[in-house]
Structure formats: structure tokens, C-alpha cells
PyMOL Python script that loads the backbone (N, CA, C, O; Angstrom):
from pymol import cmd

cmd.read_pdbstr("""\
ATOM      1  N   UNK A   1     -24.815  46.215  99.867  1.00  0.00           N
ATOM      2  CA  UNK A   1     -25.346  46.428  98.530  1.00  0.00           C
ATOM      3  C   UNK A   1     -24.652  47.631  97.897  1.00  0.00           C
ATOM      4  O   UNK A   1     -24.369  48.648  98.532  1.00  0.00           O
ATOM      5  N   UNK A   2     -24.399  47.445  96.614  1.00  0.00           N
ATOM      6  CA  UNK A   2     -23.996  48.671  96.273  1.00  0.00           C
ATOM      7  C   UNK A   2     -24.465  49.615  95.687  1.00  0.00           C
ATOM      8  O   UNK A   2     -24.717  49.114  94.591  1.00  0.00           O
ATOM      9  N   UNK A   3     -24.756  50.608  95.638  1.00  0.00           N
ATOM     10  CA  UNK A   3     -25.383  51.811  94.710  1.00  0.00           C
ATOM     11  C   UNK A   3     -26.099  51.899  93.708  1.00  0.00           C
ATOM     12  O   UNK A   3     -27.065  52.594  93.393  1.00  0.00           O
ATOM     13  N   UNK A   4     -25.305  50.828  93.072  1.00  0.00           N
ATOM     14  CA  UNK A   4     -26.407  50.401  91.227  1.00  0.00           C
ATOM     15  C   UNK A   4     -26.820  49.273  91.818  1.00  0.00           C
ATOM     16  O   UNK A   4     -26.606  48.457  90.922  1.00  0.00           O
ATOM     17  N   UNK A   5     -27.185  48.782  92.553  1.00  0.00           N
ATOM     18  CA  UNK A   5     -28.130  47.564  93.004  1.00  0.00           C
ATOM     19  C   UNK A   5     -29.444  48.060  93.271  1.00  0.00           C
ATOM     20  O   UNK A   5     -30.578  47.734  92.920  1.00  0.00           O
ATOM     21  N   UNK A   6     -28.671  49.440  94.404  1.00  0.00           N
ATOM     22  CA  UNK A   6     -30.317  50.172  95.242  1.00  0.00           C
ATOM     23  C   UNK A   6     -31.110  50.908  94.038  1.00  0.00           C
ATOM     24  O   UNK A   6     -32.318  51.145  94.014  1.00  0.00           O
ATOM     25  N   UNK A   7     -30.268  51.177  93.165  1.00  0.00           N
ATOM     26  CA  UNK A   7     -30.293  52.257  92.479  1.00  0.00           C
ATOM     27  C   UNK A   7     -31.527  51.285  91.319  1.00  0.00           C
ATOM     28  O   UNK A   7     -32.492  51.839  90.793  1.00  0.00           O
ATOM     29  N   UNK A   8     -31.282  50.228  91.186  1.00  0.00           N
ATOM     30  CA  UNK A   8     -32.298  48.963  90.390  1.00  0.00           C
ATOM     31  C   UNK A   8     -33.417  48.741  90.754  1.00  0.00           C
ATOM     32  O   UNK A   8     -34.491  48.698  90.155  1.00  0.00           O
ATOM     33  N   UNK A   9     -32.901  48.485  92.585  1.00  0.00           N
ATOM     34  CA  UNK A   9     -34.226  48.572  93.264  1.00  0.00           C
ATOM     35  C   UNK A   9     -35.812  49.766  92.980  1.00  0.00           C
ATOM     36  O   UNK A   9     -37.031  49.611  92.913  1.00  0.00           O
ATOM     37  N   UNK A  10     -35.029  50.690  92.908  1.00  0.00           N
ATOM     38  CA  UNK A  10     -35.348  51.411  93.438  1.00  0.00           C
ATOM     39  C   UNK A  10     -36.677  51.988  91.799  1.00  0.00           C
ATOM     40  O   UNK A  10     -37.819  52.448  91.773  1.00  0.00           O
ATOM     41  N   UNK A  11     -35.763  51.647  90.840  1.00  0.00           N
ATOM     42  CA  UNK A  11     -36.092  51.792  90.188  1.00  0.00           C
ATOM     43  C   UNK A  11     -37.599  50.947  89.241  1.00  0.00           C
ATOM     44  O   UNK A  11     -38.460  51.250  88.415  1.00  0.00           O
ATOM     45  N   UNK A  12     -37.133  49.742  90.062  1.00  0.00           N
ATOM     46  CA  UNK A  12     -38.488  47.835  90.155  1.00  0.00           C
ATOM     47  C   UNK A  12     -39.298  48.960  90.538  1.00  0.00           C
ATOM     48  O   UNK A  12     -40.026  49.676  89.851  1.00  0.00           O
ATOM     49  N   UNK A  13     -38.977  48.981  92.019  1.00  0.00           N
ATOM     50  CA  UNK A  13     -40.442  49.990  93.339  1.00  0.00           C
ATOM     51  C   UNK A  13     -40.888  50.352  92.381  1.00  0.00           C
ATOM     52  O   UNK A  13     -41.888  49.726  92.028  1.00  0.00           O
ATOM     53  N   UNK A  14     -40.366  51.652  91.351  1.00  0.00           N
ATOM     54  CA  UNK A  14     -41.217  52.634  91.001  1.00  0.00           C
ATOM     55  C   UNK A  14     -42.043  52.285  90.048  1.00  0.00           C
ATOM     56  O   UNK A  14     -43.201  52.698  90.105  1.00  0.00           O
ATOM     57  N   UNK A  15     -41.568  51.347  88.836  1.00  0.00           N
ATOM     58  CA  UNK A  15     -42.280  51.162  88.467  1.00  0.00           C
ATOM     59  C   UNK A  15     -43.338  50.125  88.423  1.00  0.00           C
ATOM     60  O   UNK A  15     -44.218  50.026  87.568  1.00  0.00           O
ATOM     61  N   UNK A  16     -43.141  49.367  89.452  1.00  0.00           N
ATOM     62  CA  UNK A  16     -44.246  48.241  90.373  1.00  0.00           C
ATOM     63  C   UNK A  16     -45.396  48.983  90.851  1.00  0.00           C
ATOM     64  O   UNK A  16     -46.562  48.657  90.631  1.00  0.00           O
ATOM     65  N   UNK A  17     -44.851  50.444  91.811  1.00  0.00           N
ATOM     66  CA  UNK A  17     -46.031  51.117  91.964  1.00  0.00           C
ATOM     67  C   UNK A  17     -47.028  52.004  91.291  1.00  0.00           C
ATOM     68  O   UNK A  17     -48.103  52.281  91.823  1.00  0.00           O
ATOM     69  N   UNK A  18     -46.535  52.604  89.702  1.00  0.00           N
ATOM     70  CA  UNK A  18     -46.969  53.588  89.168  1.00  0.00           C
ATOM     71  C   UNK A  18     -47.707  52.115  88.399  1.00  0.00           C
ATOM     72  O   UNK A  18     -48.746  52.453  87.831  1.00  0.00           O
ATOM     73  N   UNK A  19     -47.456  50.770  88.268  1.00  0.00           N
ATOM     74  CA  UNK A  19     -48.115  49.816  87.347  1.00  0.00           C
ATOM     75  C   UNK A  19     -49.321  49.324  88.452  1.00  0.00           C
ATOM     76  O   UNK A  19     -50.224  48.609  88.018  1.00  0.00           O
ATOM     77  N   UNK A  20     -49.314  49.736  89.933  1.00  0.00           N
ATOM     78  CA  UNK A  20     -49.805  49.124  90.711  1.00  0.00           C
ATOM     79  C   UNK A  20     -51.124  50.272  90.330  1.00  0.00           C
ATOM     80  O   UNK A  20     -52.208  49.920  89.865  1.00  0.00           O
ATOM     81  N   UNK A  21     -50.738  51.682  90.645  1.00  0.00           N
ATOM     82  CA  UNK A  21     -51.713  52.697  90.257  1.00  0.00           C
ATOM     83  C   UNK A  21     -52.456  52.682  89.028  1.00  0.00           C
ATOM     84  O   UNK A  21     -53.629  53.056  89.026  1.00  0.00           O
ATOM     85  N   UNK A  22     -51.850  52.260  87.917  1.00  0.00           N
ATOM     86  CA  UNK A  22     -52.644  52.073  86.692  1.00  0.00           C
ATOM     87  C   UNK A  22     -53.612  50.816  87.251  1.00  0.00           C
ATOM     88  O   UNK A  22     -54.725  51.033  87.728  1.00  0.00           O
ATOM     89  N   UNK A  23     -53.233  49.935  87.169  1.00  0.00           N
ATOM     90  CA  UNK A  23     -54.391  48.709  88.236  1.00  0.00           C
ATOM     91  C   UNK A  23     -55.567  49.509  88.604  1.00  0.00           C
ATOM     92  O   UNK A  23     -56.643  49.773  88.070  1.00  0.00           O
ATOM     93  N   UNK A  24     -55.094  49.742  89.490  1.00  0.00           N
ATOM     94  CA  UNK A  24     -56.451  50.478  90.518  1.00  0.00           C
ATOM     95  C   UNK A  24     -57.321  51.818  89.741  1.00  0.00           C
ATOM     96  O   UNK A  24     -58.498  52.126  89.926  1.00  0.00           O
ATOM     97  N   UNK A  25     -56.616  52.279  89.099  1.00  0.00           N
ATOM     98  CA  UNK A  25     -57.534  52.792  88.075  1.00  0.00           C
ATOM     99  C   UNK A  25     -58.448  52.014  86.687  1.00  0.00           C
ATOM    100  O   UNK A  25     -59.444  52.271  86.011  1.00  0.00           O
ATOM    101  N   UNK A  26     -57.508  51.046  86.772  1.00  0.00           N
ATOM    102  CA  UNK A  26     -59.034  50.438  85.604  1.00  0.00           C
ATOM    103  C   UNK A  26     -59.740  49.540  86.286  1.00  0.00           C
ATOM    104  O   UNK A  26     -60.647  48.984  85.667  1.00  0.00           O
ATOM    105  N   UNK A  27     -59.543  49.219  87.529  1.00  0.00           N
ATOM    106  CA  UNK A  27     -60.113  48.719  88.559  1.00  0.00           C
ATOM    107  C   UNK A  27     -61.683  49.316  88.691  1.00  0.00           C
ATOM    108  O   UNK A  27     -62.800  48.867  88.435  1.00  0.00           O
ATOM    109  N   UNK A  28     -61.245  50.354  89.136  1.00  0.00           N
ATOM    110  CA  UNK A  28     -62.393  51.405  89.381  1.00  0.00           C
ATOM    111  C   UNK A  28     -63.547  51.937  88.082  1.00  0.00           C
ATOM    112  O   UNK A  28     -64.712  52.332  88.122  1.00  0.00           O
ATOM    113  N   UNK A  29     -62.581  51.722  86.987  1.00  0.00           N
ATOM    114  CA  UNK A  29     -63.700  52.040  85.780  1.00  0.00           C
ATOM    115  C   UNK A  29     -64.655  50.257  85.490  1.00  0.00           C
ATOM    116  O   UNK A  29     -65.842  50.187  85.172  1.00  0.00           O
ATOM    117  N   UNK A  30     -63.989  49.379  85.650  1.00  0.00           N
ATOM    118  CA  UNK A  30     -64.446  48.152  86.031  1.00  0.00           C
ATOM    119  C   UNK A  30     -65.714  48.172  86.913  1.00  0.00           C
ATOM    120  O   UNK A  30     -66.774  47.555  86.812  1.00  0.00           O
ATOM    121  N   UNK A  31     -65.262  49.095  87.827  1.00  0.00           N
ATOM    122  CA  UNK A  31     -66.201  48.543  88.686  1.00  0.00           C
ATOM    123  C   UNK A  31     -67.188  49.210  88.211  1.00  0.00           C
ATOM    124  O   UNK A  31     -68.314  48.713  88.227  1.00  0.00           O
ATOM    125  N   UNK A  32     -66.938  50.583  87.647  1.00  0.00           N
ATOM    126  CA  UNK A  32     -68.293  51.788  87.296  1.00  0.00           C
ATOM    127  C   UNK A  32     -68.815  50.943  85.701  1.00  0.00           C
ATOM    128  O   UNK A  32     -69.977  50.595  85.911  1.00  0.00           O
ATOM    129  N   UNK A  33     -68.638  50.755  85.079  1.00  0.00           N
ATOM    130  CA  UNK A  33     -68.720  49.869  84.138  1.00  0.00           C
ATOM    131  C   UNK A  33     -69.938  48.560  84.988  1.00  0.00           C
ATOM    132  O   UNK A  33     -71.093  48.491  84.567  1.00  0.00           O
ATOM    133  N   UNK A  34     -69.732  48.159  85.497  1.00  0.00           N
ATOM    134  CA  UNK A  34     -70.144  46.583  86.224  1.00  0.00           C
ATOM    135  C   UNK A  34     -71.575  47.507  86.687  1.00  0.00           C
ATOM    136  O   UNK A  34     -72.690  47.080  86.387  1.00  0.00           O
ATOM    137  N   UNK A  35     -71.432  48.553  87.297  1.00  0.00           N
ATOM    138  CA  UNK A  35     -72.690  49.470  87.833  1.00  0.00           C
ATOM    139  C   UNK A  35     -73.401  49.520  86.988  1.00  0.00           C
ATOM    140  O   UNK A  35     -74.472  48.913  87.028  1.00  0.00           O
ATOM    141  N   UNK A  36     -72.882  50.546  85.562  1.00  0.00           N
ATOM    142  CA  UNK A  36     -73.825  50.856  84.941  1.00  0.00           C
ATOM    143  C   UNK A  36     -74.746  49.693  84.522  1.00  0.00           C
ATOM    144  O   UNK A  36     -75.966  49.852  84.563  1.00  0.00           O
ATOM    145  N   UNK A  37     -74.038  48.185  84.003  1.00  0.00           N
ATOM    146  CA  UNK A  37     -74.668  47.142  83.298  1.00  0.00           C
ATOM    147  C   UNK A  37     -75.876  46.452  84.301  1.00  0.00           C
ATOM    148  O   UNK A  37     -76.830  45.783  83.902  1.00  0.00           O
ATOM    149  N   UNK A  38     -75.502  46.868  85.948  1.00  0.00           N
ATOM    150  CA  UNK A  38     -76.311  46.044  86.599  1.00  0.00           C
ATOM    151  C   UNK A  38     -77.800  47.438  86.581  1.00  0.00           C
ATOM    152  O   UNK A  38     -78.964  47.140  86.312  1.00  0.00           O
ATOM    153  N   UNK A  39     -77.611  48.014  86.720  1.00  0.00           N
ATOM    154  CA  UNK A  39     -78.346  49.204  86.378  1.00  0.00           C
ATOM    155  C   UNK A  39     -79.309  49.031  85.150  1.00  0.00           C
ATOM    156  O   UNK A  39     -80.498  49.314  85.299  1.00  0.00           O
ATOM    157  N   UNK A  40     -78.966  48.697  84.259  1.00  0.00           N
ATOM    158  CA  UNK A  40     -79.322  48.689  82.837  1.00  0.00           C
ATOM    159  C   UNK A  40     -79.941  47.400  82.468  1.00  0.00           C
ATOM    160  O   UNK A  40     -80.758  47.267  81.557  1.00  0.00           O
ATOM    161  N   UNK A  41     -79.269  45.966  83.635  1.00  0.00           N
ATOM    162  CA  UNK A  41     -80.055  45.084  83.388  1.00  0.00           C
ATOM    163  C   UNK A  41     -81.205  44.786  84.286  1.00  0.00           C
ATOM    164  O   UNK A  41     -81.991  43.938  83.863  1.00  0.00           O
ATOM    165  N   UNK A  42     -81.488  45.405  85.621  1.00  0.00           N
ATOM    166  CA  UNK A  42     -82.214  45.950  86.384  1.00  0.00           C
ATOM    167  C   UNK A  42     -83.297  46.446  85.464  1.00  0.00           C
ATOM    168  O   UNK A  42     -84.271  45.693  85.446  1.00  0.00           O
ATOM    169  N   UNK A  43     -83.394  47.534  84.676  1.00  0.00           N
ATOM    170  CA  UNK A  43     -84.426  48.103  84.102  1.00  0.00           C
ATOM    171  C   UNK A  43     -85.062  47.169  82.687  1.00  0.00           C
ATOM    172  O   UNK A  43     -86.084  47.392  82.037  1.00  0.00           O
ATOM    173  N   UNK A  44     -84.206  46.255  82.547  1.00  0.00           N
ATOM    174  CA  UNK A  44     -84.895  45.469  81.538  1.00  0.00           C
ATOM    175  C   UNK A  44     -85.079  44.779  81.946  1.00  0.00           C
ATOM    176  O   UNK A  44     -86.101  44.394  81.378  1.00  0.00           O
ATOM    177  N   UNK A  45     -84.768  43.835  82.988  1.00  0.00           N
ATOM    178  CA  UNK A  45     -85.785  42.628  84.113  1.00  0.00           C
ATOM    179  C   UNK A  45     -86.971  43.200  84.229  1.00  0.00           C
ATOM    180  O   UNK A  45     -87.853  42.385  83.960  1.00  0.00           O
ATOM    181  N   UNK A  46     -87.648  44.918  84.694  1.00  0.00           N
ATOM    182  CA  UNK A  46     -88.373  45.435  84.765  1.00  0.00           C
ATOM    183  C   UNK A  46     -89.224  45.396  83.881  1.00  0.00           C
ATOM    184  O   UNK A  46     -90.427  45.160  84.003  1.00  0.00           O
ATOM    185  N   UNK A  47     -88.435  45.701  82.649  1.00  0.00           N
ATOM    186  CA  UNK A  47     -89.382  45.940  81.472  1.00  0.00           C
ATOM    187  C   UNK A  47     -89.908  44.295  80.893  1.00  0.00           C
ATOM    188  O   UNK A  47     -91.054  44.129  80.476  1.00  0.00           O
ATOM    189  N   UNK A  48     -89.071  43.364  80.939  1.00  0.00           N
ATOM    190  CA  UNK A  48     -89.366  42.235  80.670  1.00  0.00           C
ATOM    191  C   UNK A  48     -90.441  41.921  81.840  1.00  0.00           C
ATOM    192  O   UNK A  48     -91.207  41.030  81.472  1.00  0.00           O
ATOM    193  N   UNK A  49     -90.697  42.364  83.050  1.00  0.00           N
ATOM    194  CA  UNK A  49     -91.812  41.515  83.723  1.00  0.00           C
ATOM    195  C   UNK A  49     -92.844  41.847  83.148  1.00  0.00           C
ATOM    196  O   UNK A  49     -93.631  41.135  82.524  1.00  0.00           O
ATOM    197  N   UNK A  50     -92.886  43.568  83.454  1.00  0.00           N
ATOM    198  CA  UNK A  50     -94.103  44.620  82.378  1.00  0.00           C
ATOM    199  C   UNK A  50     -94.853  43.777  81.625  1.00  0.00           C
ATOM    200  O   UNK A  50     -96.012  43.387  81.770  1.00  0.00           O
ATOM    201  N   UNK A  51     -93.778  43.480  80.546  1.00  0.00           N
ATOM    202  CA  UNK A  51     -94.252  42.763  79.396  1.00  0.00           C
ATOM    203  C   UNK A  51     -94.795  41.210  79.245  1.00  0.00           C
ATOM    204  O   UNK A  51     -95.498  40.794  78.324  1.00  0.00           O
ATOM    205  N   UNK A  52     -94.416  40.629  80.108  1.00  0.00           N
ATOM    206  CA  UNK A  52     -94.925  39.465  80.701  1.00  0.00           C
ATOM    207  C   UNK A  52     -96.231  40.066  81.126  1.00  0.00           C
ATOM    208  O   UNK A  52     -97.187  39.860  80.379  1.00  0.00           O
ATOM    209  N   UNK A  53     -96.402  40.714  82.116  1.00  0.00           N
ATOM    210  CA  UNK A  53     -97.353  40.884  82.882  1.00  0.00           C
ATOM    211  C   UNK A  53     -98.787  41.202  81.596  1.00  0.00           C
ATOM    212  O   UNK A  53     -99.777  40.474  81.672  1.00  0.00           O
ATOM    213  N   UNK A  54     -98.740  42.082  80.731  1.00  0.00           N
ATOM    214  CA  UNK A  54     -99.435  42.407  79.832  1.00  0.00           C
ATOM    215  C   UNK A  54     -99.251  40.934  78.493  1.00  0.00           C
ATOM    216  O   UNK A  54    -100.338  40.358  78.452  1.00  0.00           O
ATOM    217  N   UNK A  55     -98.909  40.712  78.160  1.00  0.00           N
ATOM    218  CA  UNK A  55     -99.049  39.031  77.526  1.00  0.00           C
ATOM    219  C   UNK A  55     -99.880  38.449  78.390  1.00  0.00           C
ATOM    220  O   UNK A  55    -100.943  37.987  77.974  1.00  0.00           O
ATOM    221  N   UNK A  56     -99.563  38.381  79.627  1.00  0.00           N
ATOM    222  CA  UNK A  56    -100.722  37.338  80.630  1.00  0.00           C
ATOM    223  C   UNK A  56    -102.003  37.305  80.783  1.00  0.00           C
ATOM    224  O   UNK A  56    -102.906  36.478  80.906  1.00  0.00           O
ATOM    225  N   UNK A  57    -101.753  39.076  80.718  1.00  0.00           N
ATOM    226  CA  UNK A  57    -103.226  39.361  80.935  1.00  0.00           C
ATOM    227  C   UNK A  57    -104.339  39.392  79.764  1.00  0.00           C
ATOM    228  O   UNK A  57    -105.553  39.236  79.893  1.00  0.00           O
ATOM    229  N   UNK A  58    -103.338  39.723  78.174  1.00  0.00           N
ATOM    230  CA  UNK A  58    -103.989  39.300  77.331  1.00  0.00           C
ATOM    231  C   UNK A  58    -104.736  37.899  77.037  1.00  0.00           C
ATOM    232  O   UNK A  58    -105.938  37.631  77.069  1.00  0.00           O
ATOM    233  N   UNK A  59    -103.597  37.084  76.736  1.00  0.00           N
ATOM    234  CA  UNK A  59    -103.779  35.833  77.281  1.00  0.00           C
ATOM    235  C   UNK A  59    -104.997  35.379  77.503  1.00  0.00           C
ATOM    236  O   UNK A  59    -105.777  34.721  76.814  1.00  0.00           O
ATOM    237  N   UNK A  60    -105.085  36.158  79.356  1.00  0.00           N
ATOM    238  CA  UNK A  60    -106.056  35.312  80.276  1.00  0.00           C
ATOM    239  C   UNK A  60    -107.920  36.350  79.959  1.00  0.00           C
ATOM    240  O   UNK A  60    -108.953  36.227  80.617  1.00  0.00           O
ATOM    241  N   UNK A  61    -107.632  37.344  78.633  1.00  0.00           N
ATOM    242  CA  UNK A  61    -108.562  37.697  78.142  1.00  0.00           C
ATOM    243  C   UNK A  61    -108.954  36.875  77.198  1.00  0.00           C
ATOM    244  O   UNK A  61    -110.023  36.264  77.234  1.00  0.00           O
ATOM    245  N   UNK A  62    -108.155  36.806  76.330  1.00  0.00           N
ATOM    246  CA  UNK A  62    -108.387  35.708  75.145  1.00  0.00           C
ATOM    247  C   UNK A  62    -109.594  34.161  75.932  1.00  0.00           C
ATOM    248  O   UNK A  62    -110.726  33.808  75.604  1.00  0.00           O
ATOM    249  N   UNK A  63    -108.817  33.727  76.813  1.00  0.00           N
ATOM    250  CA  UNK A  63    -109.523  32.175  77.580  1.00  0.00           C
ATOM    251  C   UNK A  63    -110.435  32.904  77.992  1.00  0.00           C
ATOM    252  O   UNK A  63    -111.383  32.424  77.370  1.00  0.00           O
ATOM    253  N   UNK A  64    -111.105  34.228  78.965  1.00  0.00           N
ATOM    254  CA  UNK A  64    -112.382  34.213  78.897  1.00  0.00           C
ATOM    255  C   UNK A  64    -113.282  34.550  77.620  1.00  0.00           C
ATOM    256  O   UNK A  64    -114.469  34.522  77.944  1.00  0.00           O
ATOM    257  N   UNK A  65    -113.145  34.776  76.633  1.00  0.00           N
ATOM    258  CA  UNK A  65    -113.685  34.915  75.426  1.00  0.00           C
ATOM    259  C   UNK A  65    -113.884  33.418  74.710  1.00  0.00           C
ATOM    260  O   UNK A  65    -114.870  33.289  73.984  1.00  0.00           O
ATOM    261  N   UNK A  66    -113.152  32.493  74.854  1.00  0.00           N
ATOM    262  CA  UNK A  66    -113.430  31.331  74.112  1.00  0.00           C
ATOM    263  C   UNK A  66    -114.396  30.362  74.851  1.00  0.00           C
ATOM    264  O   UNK A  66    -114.730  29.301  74.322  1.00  0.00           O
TER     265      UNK A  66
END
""", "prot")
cmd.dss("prot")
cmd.show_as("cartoon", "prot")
cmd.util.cbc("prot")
cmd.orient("prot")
């Protein structure tokens, strides 16, 4: 091989790996991202049962009154 071949190579590598590193960094905000939403939809499953739970019970006040 000659010199400006490696020299090409060498040059792919680098920037294969510094594109490989950008990857893995939005990788990681991906993933913190994906956290926060499961987090956030976690607390509104919560709040949505809550609120179920109090509808029901209204509800099942209302039917003993009638």
C-alpha cells in the first residue's frame, strides 16, 4: 500500500470513529429522554387511576341514592 492510501485510511478510521462517538452520545440523551417520558407517563397512569378511582366512587354514591 502506499502512503496516500494509509494516509485515506486512516483518515475513513477517524472520521468513522469521532461519527461513531457522536452516535453514542445522542444515544445516551435518547435514552435519558425515553426515562424521563416513562417517568412522566408513570405519574399520569397514577393520576389517571386516582381519578378513576374517585368517578367510581362517586358514581357508586349516586346508585345508592337512587
Amino acid at each position: 500500500m502506499s502512503l496516500e492510501l494509509l494516509s485515506q485510511l486512516e483518515t475513513k478510521i477517524q472520521a468513522t470513529l469521532e461519527n461513531i462517538e457522536l452516535l453514542k452520545m445522542e444515544l445516551e440523551e435518547e435514552k435519558q429522554k425515553s426515562q424521563i417520558l416513562a417517568e412522566k407517563n408513570q405519574k399520569l397512569q397514577q393520576d389517571l387511576n386516582s381519578w378513576s378511582d374517585k368517578v367510581n366512587g362517586l358514581v357508586g354514591l349516586l346508585n345508592n341514592e337512587i
